[in-house]
N, C-alpha and C positions, 0 to 999 in steps of 0.2 A: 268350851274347849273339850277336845274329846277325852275320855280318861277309861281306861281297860284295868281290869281287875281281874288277874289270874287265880286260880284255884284247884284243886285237886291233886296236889304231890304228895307225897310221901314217903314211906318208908316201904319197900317190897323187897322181895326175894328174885333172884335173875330166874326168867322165864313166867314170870307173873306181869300183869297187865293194869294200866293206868290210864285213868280217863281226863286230860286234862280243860279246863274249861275256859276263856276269855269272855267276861263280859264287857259290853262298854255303856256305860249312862249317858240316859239320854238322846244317845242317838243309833239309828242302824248302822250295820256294819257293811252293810250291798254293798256299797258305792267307795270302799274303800279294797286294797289287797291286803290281807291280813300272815303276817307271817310269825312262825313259832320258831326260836332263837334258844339258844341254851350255853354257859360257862361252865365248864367243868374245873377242877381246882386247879386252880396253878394255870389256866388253860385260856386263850381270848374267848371272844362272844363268838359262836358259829351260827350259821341258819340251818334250822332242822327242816322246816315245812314254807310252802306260801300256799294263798290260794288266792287267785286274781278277784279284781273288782268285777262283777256282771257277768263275766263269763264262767266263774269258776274252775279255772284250770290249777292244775297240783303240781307244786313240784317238789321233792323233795334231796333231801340228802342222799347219796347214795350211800351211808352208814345205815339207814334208819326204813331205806327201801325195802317194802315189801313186810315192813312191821309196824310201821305209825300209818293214819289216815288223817288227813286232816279236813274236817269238813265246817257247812257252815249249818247251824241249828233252824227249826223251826223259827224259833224267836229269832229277829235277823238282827240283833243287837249280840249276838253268842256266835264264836268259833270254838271249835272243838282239835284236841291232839288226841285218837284214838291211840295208847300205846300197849304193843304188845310185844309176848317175848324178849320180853326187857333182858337185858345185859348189862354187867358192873359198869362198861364203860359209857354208858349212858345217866349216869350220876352226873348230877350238875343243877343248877337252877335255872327256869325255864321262864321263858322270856315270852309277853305276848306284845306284837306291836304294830300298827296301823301304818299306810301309806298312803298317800292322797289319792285319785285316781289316776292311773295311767301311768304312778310308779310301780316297779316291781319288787319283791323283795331283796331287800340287804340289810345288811347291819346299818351302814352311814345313810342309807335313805329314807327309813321310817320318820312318822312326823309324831308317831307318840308311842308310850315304850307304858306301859305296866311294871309294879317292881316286883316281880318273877313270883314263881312257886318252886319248892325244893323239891326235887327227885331223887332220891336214895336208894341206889339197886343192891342188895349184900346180902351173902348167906350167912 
């Protein structure tokens, strides 16, 4: 089964930049859409990022356009949340999760979810 491992959050100051990373073992990530999700406090699960299976098309949040990228790595077991210009209101924990082929992203369609990494934006 597949299983994603996020990584690289923390603690930064607003207008500072974070690199977030998704692995998954054992298998490539091609053939899936992989989308970047985040809960802020008090707040439901939103979708920040996707990026399709094969084609790699992007789509993001319109909160987060124009300052995240989200791509997929050399290694094709790795996706990437390039984030910049970070903003308090982008606090929350970040979510990485797979979708079979030929779903798109959402919260209730992923087939497999990682258990997040924290993002902490504050001056």
């Amino acid at each position: 089964q597949l299983q994603l491992v996020e990584s690289g959050g923390g603690l930064v100051r607003p207008g500072e930049s974070l690199r977030l990373s998704c692995v998954a073992s054992e298998f490539t990530l091609d053939s899936y859409s992989v989308g970047w999700f985040r809960r802020a406090p008090g707040e439901e699960t939103e979708g920040v990022s996707c990026i399709s299976s094969y084609a790699d098309n992007t789509d993001y949040a319109d909160s987060v356009k124009g300052r995240f990228t989200i791509s997929r790595g050399d290694a094709k077991n790795t996706v990437y949340l390039q984030m910049n210009s970070l903003k308090p209101e982008d606090t929350g924990v970040y979510y990485c999760a797979a979708s079979r082929p030929g779903i798109w992203c959402g919260v209730g369609s992923m087939d497999y979810w990682g258990k997040g990494t924290l993002v902490t934006v504050s001056s």
